[in-house]
C-alpha positions in Angstrom: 121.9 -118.3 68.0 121.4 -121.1 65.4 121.4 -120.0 61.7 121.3 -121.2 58.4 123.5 -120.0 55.9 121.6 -119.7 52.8 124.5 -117.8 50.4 127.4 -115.6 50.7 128.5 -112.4 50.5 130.9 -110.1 48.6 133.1 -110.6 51.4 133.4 -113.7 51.6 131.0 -114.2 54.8 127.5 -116.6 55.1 124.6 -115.1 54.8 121.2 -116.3 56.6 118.3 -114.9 57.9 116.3 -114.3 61.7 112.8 -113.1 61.4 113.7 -112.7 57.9 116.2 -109.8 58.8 119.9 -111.0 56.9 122.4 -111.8 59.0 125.7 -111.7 57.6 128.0 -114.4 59.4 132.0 -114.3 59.5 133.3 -117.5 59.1 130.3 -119.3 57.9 129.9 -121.3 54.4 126.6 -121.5 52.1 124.4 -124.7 53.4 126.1 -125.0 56.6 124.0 -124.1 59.9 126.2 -122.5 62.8 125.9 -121.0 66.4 126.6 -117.6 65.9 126.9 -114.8 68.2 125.2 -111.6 66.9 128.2 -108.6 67.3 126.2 -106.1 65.5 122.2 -104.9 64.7 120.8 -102.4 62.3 117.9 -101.5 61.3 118.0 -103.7 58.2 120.6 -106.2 58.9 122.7 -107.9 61.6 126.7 -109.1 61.7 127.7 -111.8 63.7 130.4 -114.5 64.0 130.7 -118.3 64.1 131.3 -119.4 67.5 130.5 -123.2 66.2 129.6 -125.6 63.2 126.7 -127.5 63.6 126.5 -128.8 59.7 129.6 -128.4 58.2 129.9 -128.1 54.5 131.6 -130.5 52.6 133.5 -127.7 50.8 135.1 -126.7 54.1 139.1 -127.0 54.8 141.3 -126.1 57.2 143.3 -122.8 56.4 147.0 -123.4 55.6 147.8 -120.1 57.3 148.1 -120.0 61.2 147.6 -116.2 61.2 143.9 -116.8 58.8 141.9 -114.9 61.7 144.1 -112.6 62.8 145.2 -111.4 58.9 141.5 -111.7 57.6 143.1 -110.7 54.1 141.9 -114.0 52.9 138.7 -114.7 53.4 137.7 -117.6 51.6 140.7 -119.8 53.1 138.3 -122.0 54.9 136.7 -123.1 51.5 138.2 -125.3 49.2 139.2 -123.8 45.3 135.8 -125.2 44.0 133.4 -123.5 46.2 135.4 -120.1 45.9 135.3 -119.8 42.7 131.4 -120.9 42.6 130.8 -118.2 45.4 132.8 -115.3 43.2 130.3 -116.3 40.3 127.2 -116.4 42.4 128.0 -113.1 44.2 129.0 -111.3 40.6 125.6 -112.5 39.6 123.7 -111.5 42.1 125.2 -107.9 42.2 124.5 -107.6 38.4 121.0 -109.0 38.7 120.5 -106.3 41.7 121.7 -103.3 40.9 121.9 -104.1 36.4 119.1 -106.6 35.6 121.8 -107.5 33.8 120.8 -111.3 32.9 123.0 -114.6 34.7 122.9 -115.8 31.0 125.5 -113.1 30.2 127.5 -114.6 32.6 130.7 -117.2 31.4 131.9 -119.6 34.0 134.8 -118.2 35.8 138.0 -118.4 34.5 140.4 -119.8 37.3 143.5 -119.6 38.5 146.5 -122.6 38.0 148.3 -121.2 41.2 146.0 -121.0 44.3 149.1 -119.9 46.7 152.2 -118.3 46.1 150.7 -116.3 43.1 151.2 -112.5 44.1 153.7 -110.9 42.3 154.0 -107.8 44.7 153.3 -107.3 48.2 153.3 -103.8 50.2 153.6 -104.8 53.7 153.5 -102.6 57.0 156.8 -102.2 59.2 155.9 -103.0 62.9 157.9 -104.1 66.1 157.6 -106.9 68.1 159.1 -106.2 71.1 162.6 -104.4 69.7 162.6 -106.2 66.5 161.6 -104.8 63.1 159.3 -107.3 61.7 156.3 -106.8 58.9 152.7 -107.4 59.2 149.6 -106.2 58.6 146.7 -104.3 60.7 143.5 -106.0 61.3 140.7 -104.9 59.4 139.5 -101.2 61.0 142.0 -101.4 63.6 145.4 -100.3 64.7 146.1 -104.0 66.0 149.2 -104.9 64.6 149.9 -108.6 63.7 153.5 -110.0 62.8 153.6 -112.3 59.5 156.1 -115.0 59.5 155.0 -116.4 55.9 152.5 -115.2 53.8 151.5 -118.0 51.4 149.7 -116.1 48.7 153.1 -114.2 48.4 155.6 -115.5 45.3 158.0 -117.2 47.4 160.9 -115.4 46.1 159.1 -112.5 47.2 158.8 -114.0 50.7 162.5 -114.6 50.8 163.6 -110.8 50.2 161.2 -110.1 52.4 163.0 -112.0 55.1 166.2 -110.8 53.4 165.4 -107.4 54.0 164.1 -107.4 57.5 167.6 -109.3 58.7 169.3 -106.5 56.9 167.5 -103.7 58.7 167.8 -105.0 62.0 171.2 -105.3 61.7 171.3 -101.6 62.1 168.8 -101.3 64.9 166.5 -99.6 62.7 162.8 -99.0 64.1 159.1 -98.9 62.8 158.0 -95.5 62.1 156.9 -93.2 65.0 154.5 -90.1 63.6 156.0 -88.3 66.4 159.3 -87.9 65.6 158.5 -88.6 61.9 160.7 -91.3 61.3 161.3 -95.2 61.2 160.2 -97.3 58.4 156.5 -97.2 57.5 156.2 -99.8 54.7 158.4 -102.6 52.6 156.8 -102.8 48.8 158.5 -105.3 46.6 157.4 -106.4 43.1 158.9 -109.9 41.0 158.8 -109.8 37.7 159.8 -112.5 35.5 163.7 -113.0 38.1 163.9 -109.3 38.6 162.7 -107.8 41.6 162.4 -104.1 42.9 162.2 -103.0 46.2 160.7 -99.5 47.7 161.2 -98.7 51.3 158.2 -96.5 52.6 160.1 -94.3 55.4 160.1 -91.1 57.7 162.6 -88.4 57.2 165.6 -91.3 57.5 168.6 -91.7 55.6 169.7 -95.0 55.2 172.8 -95.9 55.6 174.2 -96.7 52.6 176.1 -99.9 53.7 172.5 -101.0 53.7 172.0 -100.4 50.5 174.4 -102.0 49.1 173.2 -105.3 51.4 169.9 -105.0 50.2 171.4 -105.0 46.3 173.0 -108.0 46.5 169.9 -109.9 47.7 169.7 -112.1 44.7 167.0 -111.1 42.3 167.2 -107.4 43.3 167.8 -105.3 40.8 166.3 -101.8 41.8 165.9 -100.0 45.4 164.4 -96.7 46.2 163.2 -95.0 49.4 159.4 -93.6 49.7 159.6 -90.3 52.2 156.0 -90.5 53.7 155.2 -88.8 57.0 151.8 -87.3 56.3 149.0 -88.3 58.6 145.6 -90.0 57.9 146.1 -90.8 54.1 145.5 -94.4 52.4 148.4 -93.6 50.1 151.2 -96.4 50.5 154.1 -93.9 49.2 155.0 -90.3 49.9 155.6 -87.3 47.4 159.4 -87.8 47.6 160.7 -90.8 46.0 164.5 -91.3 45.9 166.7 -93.6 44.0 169.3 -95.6 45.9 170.3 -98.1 43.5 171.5 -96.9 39.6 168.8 -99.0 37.9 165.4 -97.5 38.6 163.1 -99.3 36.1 161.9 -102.9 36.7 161.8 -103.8 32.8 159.8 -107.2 31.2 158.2 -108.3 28.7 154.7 -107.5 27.9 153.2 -109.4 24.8 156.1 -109.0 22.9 156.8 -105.3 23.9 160.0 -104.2 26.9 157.5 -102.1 29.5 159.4 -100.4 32.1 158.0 -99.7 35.9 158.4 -97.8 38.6 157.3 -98.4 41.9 154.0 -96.0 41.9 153.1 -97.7 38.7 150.3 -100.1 38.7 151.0 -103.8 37.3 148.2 -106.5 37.7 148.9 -109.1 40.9 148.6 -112.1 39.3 151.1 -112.5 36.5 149.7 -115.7 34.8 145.8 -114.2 35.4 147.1 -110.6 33.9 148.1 -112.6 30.8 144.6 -114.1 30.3 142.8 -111.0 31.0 144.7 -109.3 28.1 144.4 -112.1 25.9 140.3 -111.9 26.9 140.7 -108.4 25.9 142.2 -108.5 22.7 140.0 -111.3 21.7 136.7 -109.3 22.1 138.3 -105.8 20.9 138.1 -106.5 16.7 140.0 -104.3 14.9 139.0 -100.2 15.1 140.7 -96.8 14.0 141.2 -94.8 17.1 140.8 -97.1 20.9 141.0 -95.2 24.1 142.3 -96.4 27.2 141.1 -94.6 30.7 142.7 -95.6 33.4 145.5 -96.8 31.4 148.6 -97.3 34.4 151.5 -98.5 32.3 149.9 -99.0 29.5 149.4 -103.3 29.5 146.1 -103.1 28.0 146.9 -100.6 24.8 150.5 -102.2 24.1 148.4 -105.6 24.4 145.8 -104.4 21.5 148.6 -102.0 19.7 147.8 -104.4 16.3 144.1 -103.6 16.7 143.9 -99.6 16.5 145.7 -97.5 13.7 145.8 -94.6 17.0 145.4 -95.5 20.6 145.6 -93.0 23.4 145.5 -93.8 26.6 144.6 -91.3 30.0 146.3 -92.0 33.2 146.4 -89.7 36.2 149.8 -90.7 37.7 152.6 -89.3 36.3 154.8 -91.9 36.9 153.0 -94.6 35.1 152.5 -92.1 32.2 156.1 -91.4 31.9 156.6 -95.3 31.9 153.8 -95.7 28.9 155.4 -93.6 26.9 159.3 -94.6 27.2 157.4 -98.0 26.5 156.0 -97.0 23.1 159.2 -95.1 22.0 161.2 -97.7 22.7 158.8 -100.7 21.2 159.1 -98.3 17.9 155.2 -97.9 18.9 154.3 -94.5 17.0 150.9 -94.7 17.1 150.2 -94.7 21.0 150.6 -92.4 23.3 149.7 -91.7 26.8 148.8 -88.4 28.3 148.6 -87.5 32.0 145.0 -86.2 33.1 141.6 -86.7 35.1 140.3 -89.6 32.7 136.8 -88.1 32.9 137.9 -84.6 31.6 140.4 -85.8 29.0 137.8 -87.9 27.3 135.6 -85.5 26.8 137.9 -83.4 25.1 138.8 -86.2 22.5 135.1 -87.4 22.0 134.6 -84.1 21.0 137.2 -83.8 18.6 137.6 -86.8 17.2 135.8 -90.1 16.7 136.3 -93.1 19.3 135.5 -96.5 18.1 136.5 -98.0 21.3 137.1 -97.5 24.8 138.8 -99.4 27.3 138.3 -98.7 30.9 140.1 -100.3 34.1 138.9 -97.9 37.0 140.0 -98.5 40.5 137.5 -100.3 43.0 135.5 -97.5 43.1 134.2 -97.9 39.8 133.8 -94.6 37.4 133.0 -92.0 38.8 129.2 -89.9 37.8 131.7 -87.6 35.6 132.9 -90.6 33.6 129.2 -91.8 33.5 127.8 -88.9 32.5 130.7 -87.9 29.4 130.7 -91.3 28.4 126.5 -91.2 28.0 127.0 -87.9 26.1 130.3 -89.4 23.8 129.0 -91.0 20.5 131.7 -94.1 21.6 130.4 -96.9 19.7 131.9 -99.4 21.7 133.1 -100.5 25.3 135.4 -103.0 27.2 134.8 -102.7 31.2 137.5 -104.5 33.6 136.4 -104.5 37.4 137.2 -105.5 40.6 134.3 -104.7 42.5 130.9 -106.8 41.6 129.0 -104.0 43.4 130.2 -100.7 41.8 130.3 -102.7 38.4 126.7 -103.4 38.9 125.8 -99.7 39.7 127.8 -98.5 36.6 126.1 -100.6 34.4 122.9 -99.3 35.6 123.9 -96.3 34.1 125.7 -97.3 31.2 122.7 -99.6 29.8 120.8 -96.3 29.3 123.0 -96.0 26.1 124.5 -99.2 25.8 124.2 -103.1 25.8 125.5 -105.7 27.8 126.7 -108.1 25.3 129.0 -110.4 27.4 130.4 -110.9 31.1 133.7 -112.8 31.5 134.9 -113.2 35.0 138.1 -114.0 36.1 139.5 -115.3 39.7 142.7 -113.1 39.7 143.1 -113.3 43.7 142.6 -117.2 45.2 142.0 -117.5 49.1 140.1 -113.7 48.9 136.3 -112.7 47.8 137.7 -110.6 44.7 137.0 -111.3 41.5 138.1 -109.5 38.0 135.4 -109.5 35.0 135.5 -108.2 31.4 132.5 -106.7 30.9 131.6 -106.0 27.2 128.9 -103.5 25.7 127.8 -101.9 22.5 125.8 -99.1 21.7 122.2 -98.8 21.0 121.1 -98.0 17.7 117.9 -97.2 18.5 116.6 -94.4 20.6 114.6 -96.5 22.9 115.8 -100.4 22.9 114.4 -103.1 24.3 116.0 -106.5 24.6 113.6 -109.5 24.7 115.4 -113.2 26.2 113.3 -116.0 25.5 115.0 -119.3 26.8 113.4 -122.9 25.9 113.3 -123.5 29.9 110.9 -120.0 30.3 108.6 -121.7 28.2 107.7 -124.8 30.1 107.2 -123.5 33.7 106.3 -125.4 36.8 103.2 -123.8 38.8 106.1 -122.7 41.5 107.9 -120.8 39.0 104.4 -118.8 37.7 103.0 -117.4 40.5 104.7 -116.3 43.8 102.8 -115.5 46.8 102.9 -113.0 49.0 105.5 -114.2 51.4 107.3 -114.9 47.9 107.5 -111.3 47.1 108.0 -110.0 50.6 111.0 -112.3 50.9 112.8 -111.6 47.3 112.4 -108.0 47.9 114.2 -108.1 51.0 117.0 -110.2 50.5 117.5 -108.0 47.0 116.5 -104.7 48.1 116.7 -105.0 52.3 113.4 -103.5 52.3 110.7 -104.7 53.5 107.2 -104.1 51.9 103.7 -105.0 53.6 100.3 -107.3 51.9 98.9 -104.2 51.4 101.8 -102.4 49.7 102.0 -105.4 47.0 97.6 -105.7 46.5 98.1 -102.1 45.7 100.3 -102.3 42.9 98.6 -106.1 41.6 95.5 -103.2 41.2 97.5 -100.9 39.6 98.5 -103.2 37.3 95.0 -104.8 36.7 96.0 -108.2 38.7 92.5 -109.3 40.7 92.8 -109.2 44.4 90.0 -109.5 46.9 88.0 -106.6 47.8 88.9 -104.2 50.4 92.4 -105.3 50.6 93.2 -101.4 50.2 90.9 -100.4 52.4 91.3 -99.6 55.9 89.5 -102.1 58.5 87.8 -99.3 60.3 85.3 -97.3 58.0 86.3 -98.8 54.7 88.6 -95.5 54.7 91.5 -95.7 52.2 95.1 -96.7 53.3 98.2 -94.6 52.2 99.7 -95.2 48.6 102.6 -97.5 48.5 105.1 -95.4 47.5 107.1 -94.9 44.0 110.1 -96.6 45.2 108.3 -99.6 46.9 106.0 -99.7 43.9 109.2 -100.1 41.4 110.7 -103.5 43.8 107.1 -105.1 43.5 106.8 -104.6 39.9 110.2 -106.2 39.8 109.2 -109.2 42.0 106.3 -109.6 40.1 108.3 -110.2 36.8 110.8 -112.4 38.5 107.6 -114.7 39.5 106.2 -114.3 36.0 103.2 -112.6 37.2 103.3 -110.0 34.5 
């Protein structure tokens, strides 16, 4: 089947259209046209891939990884840097406009990465075997197929060396990948480079390692700090198990953070991209001002607070793993830091305890890709928080939680970041404020509104039709849209609500059709 790719997706895939039903196509770049062989049909959308290029985009390379379709971690490979980082600002747009109306205006170009490979400063890799060798990998997308990686190039190369390291080591003693039968073998190799230090967590079964392995694996150069994960529990996304052992005497991977010595263990979160984390924090402390009392929710280890500890007299921040808590505050003793602290709690719970007893100027959240949850929407609506500093991963959930959040609160600025080159993610700063008033209305008036072409005025009826489906996948009839241009005192011509038989009235369009119309009709600047 022939298809035009007309945009992309938050995955990274082309998107184009057959009998104006989307069609999202793996492999396939904006403005190319490709034979693609439909995989999948739903009722409001299709999946297929690229079986060839007809037009090829001029954007279009050839993946430096050999493994690219098998891995499918990164996605945007095929692309070159210019193109992903314009797809990344398209789709955060898009998802904004959709689920937000948060304006493109908002939007600052995206800040990019200097390092486009080689950037990661942690992997957390799956054991397999290949044939009777322990090797690492990773599973294909919803599947238990196992593929071996020989390099991984978004990987730190020194990471990529202890890697290989590590897996010589362990084969040396004829160790195995983990079998949930006999609950044991070794499940996963995590390993995190920070500055020349590195610290390594093997994910395992019920094994003890021998401990002429360990003291292999510690004189790997740059390895400062080993522990083993016991895991055997079934069906779980969790990379490591309740029982985490030390097997090397220094358990903290310490650096510097901004000027202040942060210590981590391995169940402690730490941004990806090193060089990326540091702009996102300077982004951060840029747009936070200076306040009495700052919140963090989600806080981890703590990088945002210690990053903004000269812009609070009292931060606090709420973290829900214990170990990154503990880490925090050994941090803020140690950096002399008396005015933070970090307490370990559902974040949703524990702020609405402290908006209740005390007065938050500011808070900063960093929820997983998720987004907050309708707890955290809902105490954050009912908090008096005056101000708010929003760090994402997801476009999507971003977009849904500011849906929510605008009921109370302003979009003032969206600064996007490309933390993860060769993938579809992006990181944004999103910043908001709240409203004064108790109903708000914000009025955009742009010099190039005010001189509009005849095309840009008025859209017909196949223009509605065909913005409310690719925004909303719904699809609305003539009639549905003459019904709400009556509504709305817009002329049509007589008897378009009516049936053809009798002159007998159609159904209503319904509320939720009604609301997509009313929106098309403002995006044509029809009312």
């Amino acid at each position: 089947m022939k298809i035009e790719i007309k945009k992309s997706g938050i995955n990274g895939e082309g998107i184009g259209y057959v009998d104006r039903q989307p069609v999202f196509v793996e492999g396939a770049l904006p403005s190319e046209t490709v034979e693609a062989e439909i995989i999948e049909k739903n009722k409001t959308y299709m999946t297929a891939k690229t079986r060839q290029i007809i037009h090829k985009s001029k954007h279009r390379c050839t993946p430096k990884c050999h493994i690219y379709k098998q891995c499918k971690a990164c996605s945007l490979m095929i692309a070159d840097y210019e193109l992903q980082c314009q797809m990344k600002e398209e789709n955060l747009k898009q998802s904004l406009m959709k689920y937000a109306s948060v304006s493109s205006s908002l939007v600052r170009p995206i800040i990019k990465s200097d390092q486009i490979f080689h950037y990661r400063n942690a992997c957390k890799i799956p054991f397999g075997m290949e044939g009777k060798k322990l090797v690492t990998g990773m599973f294909q997308p919803n599947s238990n197929y196992f593929t071996p990686i020989e390099e991984c190039i978004v990987h730190d190369k020194q990471i990529e060396r202890i890697r290989k390291e590590i897996l010589i080591i362990l084969n040396d003693y004829h160790y195995k990948a983990y079998d949930s039968s006999v609950k044991k073998g070794f499940r996963t190799l995590a390993i995190r480079l920070l500055g020349n230090h590195a610290q390594v967590t093997l994910v395992t079964g019920e094994d003890v390692i021998d401990e002429e392995c360990v003291q292999r694996i510690m004189k790997i150069p740059s390895v400062i700090s080993l522990w083993q994960s016991i895991h055997t529990q079934k069906k779980t996304v969790e990379i490591f198990g309740n029982k985490m052992i030390p097997l090397s005497e220094k358990r903290f991977l310490d650096f510097d953070l901004k000027g202040v010595h942060v210590k981590l263990s391995p169940r402690s979160f730490f941004q990806l991209n090193t060089q990326q984390a540091n702009r996102l924090y300077d982004i951060v402390k840029e747009e936070a001002g200076q306040v009495n009392l700052l919140v963090e929710a989600y806080s981890g280890i703590g990088g945002i607070s210690f990053t903004l500890r000269d812009n609070a007299k009292e931060i606090i921040g709420i973290e829900s793993i214990k170990d990154a808590v503990v880490n925090a505050n050994m941090s803020a003793k140690e950096n002399r830091l008396d005015h933070m602290h970090f307490i370990c709690d559902d974040a949703a719970y524990k702020l609405e305890y402290l908006s209740k007893h005390k007065e938050i100027d500011m808070l900063v959240v960093d929820p997983p890709r998720s987004g907050l949850d309708e707890n955290m929407l809902n105490v954050i609506l009912r908090s008096r928080i005056k101000k708010i500093i929003y760090i994402s991963c997801n476009p999507a959930t971003l977009g849904k939680n500011l849906a929510v959040l605008k009921k109370k609160y302003q979009v003032n600025k969206v600064i996007p970041l490309d933390m993860f080159p060769q993938t579809a993610l992006v990181e944004t700063v999103v910043v908001l404020s709240k409203l004064n008033t108790k109903k708000h209305i914000n009025i955009e008036i742009h010099t190039d509104e005010l001189d509009l072409t005849k095309a840009e005025a008025k859209g017909t009826y196949d223009d509605i039709k065909d913005y409310i489906r690719d925004r909303y996948d719904t699809k609305v009839s003539s009639l549905n849209i003459a019904q709400v241009k009556e509504k709305l005192g817009i002329k049509e011509r007589e008897n378009y609500n009516f049936a053809k038989n009798k002159n007998n009235k159609q159904a209503n369009c319904t509320k939720e059709k009604e609301e997509m119309i009313i929106d098309a009709l403002k995006h044509f600047k029809m009312i």
